[in-house]
N, C-alpha and C positions, 0 to 999 in steps of 0.2 A: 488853733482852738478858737471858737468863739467868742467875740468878746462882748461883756455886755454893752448897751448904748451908753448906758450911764458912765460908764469904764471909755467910752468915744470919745464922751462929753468931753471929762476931764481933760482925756489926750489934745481935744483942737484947744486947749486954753495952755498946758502945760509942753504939750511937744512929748518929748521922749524923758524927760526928768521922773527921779525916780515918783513914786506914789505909795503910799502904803492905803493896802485894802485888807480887810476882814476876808478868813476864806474856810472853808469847811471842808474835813474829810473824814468820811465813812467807813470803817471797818465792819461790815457786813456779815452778820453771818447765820448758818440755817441751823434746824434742828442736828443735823449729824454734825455739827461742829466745820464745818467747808465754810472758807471764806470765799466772798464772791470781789474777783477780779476782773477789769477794764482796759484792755489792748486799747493804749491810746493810737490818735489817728495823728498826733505833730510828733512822735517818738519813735512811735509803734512798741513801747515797752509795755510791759504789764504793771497795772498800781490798782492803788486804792481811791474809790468815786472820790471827788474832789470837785470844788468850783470856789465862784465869789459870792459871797454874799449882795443882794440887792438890798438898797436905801432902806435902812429901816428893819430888811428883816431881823428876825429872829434865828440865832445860830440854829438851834437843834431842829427847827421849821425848816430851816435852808441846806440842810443837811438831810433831813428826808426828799425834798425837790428835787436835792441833785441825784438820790438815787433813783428818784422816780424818771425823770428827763433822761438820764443816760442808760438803765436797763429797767426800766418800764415796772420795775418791783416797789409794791408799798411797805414801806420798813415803819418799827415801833424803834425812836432814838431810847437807849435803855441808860445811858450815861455819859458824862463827859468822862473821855479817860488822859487829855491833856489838852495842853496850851501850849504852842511854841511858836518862834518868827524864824521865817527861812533869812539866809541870808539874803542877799539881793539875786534877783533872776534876772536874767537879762536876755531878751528877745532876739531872733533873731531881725526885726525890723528896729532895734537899738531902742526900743523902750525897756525901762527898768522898774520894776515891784517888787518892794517887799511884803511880806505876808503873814499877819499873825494868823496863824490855825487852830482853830479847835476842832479837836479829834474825839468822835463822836461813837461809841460803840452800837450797833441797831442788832436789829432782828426782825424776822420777818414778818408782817400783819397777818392776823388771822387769814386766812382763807387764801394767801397767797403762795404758791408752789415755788419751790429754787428751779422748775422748768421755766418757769413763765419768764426768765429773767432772757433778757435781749436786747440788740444797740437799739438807744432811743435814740439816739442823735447823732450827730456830726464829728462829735468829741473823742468817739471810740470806734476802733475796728471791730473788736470783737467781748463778749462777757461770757465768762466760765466761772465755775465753783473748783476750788483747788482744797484739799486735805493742807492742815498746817504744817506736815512736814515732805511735802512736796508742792513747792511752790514752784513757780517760773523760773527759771534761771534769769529770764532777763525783767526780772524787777525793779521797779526804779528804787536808787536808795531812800527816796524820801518815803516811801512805804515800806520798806524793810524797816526802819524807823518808828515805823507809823504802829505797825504791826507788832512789833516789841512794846510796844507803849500801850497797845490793847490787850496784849498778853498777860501784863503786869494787872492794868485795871479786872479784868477778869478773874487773878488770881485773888484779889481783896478790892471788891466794888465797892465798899464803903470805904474804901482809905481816900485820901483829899488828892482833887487831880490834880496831874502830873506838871509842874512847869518847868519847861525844858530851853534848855538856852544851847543855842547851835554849835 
């Protein structure tokens, strides 16, 4: 995966010691109710858009970005549907982060088709629309996760979002 410069930065001062970063993920989804998933390209599993926040951004800003940068769709964020910190990840080149996320429900902007959606970048092999009860088989858990926590907000979007401890 890409990593950002500012995310470099850090690394020539710190080496491989953990870091914790802000990081957003999208549960996306169209008029027919199809979520839109992302064949990652360091996995090859299937999940939900995800990245790091840049200096300063704005979660629910940077959570639109990441869906625009990696399948090219302009999404409207329609709610937070949680807060959670992964445990520690650990790289394969022996760096370590951990991650609060906020988990953002969206939908599509006007004028924009679930055709139009496509790899934008580096990050992903491939992007499909999946029915909720046929998903991937090979999902990564942290979006099975993810997607259960957007099922909930969906079922009562005014209830107070989700904080989830690992």
């Amino acid at each position: 995966m890409p990593i950002p410069p500012f995310v470099l930065d850090l690394r020539s001062h710190v080496g491989h010691a953990p870091l914790w970063l802000p990081g957003v993920s999208a549960v996306v989804r169209d008029d027919a109710g199809r979520l839109l998933l992302g064949r990652r390209a360091d996995t090859g599993r299937w999940a939900v858009v995800s990245g790091i926040l840049d200096p300063g951004e704005e979660p629910a800003v940077g959570a639109a970005r990441e869906v625009l940068e990696e399948t090219g769709l302009r999404v409207v964020v329609d709610g937070l549907a949680a807060l959670s910190v992964t445990g520690p990840v650990h790289y394969p080149n022996g760096d370590v982060t951990d991650y609060l996320d906020l988990l953002f429900v969206c939908r599509l902007a006007d004028g924009v088709a679930p055709e139009d959606a496509h790899v934008g970048d580096d990050e992903s092999l491939d992007v499909a629309w999946f029915p909720p009860d046929a998903l991937p088989d090979d999902l990564t858990e942290s979006s099975v996760e993810r997607l259960a926590w957007a099922t909930t907000f969906l079922a009562d979007p005014a209830a107070e979002p989700r904080f989830v401890r690992p």
